[in-house]
C-alpha positions in Angstrom: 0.0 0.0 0.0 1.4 3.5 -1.0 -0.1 6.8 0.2 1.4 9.6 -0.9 0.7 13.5 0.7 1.9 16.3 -1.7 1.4 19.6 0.2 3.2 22.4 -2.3 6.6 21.3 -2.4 6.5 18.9 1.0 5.7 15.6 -0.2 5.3 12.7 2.1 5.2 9.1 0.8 4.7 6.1 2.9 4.6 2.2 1.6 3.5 -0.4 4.1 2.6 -3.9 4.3 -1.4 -4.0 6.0 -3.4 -6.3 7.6 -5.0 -8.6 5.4 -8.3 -10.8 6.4 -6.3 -14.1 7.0 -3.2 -13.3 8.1 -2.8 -14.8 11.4 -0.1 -15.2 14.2 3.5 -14.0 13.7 2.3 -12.3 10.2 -0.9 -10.2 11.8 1.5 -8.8 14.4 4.3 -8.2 11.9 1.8 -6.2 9.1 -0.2 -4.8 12.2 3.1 -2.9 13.3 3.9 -1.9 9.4 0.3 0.2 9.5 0.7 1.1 12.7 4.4 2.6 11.7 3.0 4.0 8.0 0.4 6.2 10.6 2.8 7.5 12.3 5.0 8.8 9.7 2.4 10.5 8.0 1.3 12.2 11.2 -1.9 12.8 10.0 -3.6 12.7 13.5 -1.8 14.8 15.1 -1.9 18.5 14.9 1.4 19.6 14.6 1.6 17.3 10.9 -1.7 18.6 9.7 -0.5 22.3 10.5 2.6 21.2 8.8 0.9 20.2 5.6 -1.5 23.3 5.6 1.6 25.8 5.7 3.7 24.2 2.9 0.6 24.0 0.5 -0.4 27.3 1.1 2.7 30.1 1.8 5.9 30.6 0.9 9.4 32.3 2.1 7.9 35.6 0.9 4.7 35.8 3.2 5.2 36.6 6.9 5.6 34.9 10.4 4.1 37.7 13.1 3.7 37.8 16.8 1.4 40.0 18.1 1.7 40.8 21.8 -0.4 43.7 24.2 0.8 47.0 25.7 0.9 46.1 29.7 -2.7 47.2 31.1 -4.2 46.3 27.9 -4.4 42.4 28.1 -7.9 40.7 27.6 -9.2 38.9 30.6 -10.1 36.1 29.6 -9.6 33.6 26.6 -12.4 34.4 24.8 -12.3 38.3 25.0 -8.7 37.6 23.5 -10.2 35.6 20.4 -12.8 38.3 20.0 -9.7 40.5 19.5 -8.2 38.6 17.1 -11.6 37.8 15.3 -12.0 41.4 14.9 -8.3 41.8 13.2 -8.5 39.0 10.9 -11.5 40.8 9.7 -10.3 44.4 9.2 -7.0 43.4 7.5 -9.7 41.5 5.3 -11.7 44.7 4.8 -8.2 46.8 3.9 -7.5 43.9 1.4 -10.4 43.3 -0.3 -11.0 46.7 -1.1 -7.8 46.6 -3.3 -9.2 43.4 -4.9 -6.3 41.0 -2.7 -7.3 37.9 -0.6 -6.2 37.0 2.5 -4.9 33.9 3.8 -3.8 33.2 7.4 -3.2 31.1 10.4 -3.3 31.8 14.2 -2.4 30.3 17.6 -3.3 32.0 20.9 -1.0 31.5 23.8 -0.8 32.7 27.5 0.6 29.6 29.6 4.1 30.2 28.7 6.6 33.0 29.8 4.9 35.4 31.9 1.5 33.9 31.4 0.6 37.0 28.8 -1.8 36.4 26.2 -0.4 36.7 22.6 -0.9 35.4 19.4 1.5 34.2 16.4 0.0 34.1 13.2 1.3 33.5 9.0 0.2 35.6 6.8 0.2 35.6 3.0 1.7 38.3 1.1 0.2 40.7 -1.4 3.6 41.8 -3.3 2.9 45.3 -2.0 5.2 47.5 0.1 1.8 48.3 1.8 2.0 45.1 3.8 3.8 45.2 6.8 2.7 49.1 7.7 -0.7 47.7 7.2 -0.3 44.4 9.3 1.3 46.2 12.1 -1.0 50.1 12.4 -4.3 47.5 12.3 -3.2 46.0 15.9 -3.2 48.8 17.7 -3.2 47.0 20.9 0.6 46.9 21.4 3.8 45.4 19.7 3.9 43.4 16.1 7.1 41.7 15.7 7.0 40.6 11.8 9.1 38.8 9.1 9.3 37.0 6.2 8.9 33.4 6.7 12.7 31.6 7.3 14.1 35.0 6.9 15.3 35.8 10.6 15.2 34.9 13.5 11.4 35.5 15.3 10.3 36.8 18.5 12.0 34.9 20.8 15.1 34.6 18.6 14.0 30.9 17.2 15.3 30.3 13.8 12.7 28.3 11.6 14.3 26.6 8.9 11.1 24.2 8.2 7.6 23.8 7.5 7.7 21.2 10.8 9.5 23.7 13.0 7.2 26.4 12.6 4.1 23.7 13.5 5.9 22.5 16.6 6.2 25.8 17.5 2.5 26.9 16.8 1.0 24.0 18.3 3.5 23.8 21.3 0.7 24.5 23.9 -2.1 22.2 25.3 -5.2 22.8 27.4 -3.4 20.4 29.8 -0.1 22.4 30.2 -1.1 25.2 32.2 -3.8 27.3 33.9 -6.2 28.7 31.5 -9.9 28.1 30.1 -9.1 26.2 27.1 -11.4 23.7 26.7 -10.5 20.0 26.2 -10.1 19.3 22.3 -10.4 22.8 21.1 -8.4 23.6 18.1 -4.8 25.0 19.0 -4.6 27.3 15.9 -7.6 28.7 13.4 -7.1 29.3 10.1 -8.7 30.9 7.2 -11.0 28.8 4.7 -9.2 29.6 1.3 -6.5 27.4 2.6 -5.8 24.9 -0.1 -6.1 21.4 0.8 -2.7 18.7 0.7 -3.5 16.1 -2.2 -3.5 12.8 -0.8 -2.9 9.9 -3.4 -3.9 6.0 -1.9 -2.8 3.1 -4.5 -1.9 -0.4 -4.4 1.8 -1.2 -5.6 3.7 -4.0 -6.6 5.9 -5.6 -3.9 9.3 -5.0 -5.7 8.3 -1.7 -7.4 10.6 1.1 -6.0 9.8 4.6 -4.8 10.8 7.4 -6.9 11.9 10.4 -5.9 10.7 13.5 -7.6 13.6 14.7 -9.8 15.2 17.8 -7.7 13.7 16.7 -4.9 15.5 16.8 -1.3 15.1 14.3 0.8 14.9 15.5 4.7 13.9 12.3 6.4 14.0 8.6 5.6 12.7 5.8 7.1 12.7 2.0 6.2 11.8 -1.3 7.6 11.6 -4.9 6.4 11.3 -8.3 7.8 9.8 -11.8 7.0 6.5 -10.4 7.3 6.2 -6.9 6.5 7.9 -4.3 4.9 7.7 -0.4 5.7 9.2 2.7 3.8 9.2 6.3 4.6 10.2 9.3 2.6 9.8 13.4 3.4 
């Protein structure tokens, strides 16, 4: 079994032995630990992949990274006042957008559990081509300091240095309702994102044993993983 995820220029292909109906004994577990291997690569349940794939299908090292923090005195109360805020934002830099006839594509995650417990938000935003875009990104806050960049072009906020899709994910998804005091409920989302994202393609296909993969001409490979035994066989590429 081959599944392949092509997310702009991230591709992911996985090849795995599965379960069949009468495979029984030594060969179930062997096949069972194949698909169970072949999930995990992909990451596909897990947020920080899924984020992964929606960034590298939809921006590129000329759109920005941005952290948006408050002026002390000027912090929202509470978890929802804060995504009101950023509700609000999203929506006026849409406004200022449209009106020139450009679109906006974003994503956001809202922290406050780690550092001095402030709320704040980081966000990637697409770019129009216009010099207009950082002036117009920063004076719509108004609530206190934009720190902004192009993506993989410096280092960010806190001086981290994203050199990946996958590091930027990690670093958006790095908080959970279970690491610290706040009202995040169980299971909500731990980043929003706009609804013109594009969507990875995801290609399923049965494939001869012996057939090899092959690598997109130019590609670079970033990770590789491969397993084989009596049983089973499993091979990963990024």
């Amino acid at each position: 079994r081959r599944k392949t995820v092509i997310a702009g220029p991230l591709i992911k292909i996985v090849e795995y032995t599965p379960q069949m109906p009468r495979d029984k004994g030594a060969t179930r577990s062997a096949r069972r630990k194949a698909t169970d291997e072949a999930h995990k690569a992909l990451n596909h349940r897990t947020a920080q992949g899924r984020l992964e794939e929606k960034l590298a299908a939809n921006f590129s090292h000329r759109d920005y990274f941005a952290t948006f923090t408050y002026r002390p005195g000027e912090e929202p109360p509470t978890r929802k006042a804060a995504t009101e805020q950023r509700t609000k934002y999203i929506r006026q830099l849409r406004e200022a957008r449209k009106r020139r006839g450009q679109t906006l594509k974003w994503i956001v995650a809202l922290e406050n559990k780690h550092g001095d417990g402030r709320y704040h938000f980081h966000a990637v935003i697409n770019s129009t081509g216009g010099e207009e875009d950082i002036e117009e990104i920063i004076s719509l806050w108004g609530r206190g300091n934009v720190h902004i960049a192009r993506l993989f072009d410096e280092a960010h906020d806190n001086g981290e240095d994203f050199n990946s899709w996958l590091q930027i994910a990690r670093y958006m998804t790095k908080e959970r309702p279970e690491d610290g005091p706040d009202t995040t409920p169980n299971g909500a989302q731990l980043y929003s994102c706009s609804r013109n994202l594009r969507r990875p393609i995801v290609i399923t296909e049965w494939v001869e044993s012996r057939e090899r993969v092959q690598i997109p001409r130019g590609a670079v490979g970033v990770e590789h993983h491969e397993i084989e035994t009596e049983f089973s066989a499993f091979s990963y590429y990024r």
